[in-house]
VEXTI-75120 format. One record per residue (C-alpha): x, y, z. Coordinates in steps of 0.25 Angstrom, whole numbers, padded with zeros to 4 digits, always signed. Layout:
// VEXTI-75120
XYZ;...
END
This chain:
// VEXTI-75120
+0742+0314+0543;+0736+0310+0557;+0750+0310+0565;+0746+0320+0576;+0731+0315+0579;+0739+0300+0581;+0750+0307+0590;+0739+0312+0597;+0731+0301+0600;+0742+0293+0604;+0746+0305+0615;+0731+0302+0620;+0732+0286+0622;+0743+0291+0630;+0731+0296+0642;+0721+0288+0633;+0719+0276+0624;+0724+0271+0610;+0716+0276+0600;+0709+0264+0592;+0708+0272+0580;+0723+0273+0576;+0723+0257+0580;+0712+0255+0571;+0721+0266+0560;+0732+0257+0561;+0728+0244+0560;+0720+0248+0546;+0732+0254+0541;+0741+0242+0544;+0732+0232+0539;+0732+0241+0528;+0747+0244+0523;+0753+0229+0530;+0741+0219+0527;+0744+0210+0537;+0753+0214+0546;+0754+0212+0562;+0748+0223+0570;+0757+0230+0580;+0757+0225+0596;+0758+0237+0604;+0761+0239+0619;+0758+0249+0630;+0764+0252+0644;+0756+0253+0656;+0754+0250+0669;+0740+0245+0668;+0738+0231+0666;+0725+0229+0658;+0716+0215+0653;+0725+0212+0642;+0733+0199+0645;+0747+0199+0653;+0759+0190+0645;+0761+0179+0657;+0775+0178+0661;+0782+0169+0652;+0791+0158+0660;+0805+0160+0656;+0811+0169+0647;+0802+0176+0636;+0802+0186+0625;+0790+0197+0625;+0790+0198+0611;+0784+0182+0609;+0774+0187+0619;+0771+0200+0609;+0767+0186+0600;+0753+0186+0606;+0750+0201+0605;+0756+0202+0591;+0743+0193+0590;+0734+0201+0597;+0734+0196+0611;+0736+0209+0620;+0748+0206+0633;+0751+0212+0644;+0767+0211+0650;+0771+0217+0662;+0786+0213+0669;+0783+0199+0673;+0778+0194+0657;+0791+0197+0655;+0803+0188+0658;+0815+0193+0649;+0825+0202+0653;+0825+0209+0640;+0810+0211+0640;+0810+0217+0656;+0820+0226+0650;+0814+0231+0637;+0801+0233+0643;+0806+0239+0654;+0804+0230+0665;+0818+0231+0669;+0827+0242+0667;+0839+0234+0668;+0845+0223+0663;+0848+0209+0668;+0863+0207+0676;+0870+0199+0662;+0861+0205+0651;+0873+0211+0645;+0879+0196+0643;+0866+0191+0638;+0865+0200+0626;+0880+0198+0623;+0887+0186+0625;+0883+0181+0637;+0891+0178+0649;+0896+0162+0652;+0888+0156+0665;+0879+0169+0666;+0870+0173+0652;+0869+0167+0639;+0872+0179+0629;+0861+0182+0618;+0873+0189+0610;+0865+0200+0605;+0876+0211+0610;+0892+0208+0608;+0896+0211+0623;+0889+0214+0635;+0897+0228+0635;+0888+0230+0622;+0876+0226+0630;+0879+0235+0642;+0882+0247+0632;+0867+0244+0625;+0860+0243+0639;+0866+0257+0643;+0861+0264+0633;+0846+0257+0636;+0836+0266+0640;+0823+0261+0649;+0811+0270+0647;+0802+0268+0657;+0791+0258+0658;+0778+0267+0659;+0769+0254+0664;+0772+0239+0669;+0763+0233+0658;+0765+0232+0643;+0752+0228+0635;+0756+0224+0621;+0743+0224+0610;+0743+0221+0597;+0739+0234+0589;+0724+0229+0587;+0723+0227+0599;+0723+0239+0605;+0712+0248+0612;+0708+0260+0617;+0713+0258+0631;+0729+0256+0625;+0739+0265+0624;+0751+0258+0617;+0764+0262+0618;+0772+0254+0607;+0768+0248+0593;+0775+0237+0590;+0775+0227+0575;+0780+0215+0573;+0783+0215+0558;+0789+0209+0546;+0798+0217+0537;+0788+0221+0528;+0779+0227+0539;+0791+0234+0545;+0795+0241+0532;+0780+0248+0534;+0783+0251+0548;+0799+0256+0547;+0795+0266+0537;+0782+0269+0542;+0792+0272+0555;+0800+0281+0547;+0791+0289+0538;+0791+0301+0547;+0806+0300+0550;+0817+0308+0543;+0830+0301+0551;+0828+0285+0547;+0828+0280+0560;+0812+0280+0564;+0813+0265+0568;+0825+0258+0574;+0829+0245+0579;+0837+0244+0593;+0843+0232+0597;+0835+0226+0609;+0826+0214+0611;+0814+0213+0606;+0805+0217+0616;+0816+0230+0616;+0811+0233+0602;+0797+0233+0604;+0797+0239+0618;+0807+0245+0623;+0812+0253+0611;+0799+0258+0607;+0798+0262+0620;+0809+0271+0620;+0806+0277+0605;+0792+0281+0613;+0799+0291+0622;+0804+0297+0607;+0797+0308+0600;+0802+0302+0587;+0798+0287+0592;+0806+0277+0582;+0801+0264+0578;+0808+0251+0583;+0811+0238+0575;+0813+0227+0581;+0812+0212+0584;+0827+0209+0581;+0831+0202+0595;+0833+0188+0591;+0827+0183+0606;+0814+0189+0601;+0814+0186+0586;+0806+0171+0593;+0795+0177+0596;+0793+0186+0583;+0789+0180+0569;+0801+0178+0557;+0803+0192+0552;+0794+0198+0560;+0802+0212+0566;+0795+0222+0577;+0792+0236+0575;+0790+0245+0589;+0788+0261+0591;+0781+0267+0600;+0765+0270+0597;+0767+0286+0594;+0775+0282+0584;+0765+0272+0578;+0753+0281+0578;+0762+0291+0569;+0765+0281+0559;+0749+0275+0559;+0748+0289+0554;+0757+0287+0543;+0753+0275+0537;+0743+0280+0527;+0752+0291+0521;+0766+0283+0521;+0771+0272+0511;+0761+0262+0517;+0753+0267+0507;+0762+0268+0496;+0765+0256+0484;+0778+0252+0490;+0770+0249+0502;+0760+0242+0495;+0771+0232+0489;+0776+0229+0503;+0762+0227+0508;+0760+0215+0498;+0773+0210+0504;+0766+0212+0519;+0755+0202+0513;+0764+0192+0507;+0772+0192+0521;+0759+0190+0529;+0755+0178+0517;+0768+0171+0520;+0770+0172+0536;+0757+0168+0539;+0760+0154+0531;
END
């Protein structure tokens, strides 16, 4: 087991740089055990704006998550405040730390002559309730630079790992989440938009010393801009370099694995039709 050589190098791309070699380790490894399978996007936090491309400012009202389209296909993207333009996403990435005068009536049941209500929470007192409990860590940089796993170089430092996946290739990546984890709860699924779930949350389970995995992908505003079936899976990237290591000695490399791996394949035959 390589746990603590990971860990370590991990701590160093905090001063330093990623380490190309466990890029290189997992992307073998998941070729390997799901044949097929997106790469993860990752993002990083920083205040340094480098060569990669900005995401222009969309006219009108845009979710993220399309954008994330582009790099789930290998094109690197830069966002900083203005490639945003929804409320929801200013909040979740941290933009803004509070929320806009009627938010409350648009996630319940709206309020006549003012906002349209989504009627994703009962009342607004239900909304108001959820939005006291919120916390907002703080934003360590103005830009966030999303790159698809492969693309990745010595000079990033990534902050979260993020999956877009079918239930198959979550099956691998839920227990692969649990398989150091006594109480059933290594990954979870909090309400919240989308960008929420790949962003905000894992954001705060990085402040955690036992960082839990995120689902996510359930906000129907978001489910446009993600294929049918298709789900996200987020955590923050010290979590991920613990479960690289433990690919090679979990299930994955088990028969029962092997039976869902052929069900990978078939998945991959049949949506690329």
């Amino acid at each position: 087991m390589t746990i603590s050589k990971s860990i370590i190098s991990h701590e160093c791309t905090k001063q330093h740089h990623m380490d190309t070699a466990i890029r290189d380790r997992f992307t073998t490894a998941w070729q390997k055990y799901c044949p097929g399978a997106e790469l993860p996007v990752t993002f990083e936090i920083s205040d340094e704006y480098n060569i990669t491309e900005q995401a222009k400012p969309p006219k009108g009202w845009r979710c993220i998550i399309c954008d994330l389209a582009r790099v789930r296909r290998g094109k690197s993207l830069v966002f900083d405040r203005s490639s945003v333009t929804c409320n929801g996403g200013l909040f979740y990435l941290g933009y803004d730390t509070q929320r806009t005068e009627h938010f409350r009536y648009f996630l319940s049941q709206g309020k006549p002559g003012v906002v349209e209500g989504e009627r994703y929470k009962n009342t607004p007192e239900i909304v108001d309730e959820m939005d006291a409990r919120h916390e907002s860590p703080h934003l360590p940089g103005k830009y966030y630079t999303f790159k698809r796993w492969d693309m990745l170089t010595e000079t990033d430092n990534p902050d979260v790992v993020i999956f877009f996946a079918r239930p198959e290739v979550l099956s691998c990546l839920f227990t692969l989440a649990n398989f150091d984890r006594a109480e059933p709860n290594g990954v979870i699924a909090p309400f919240g938009s989308g960008c929420s779930s790949i962003v905000h949350y894992p954001r705060l389970e990085q402040k955690s010393d036992h960082p839990r995995a995120v689902i996510g992908m359930f906000d129907p505003s978001a489910r446009s801009c993600v294929p049918v079936d298709v789900l996200s899976f987020a955590m923050p990237m010290k979590r991920f370099l613990m479960l690289i290591d433990y690919m090679d000695e979990s299930f994955l490399v088990t028969k029962t694995w092997n039976k869902v791996q052929n069900k990978i394949l078939r998945s991959n035959t049949l949506h690329s039709q």
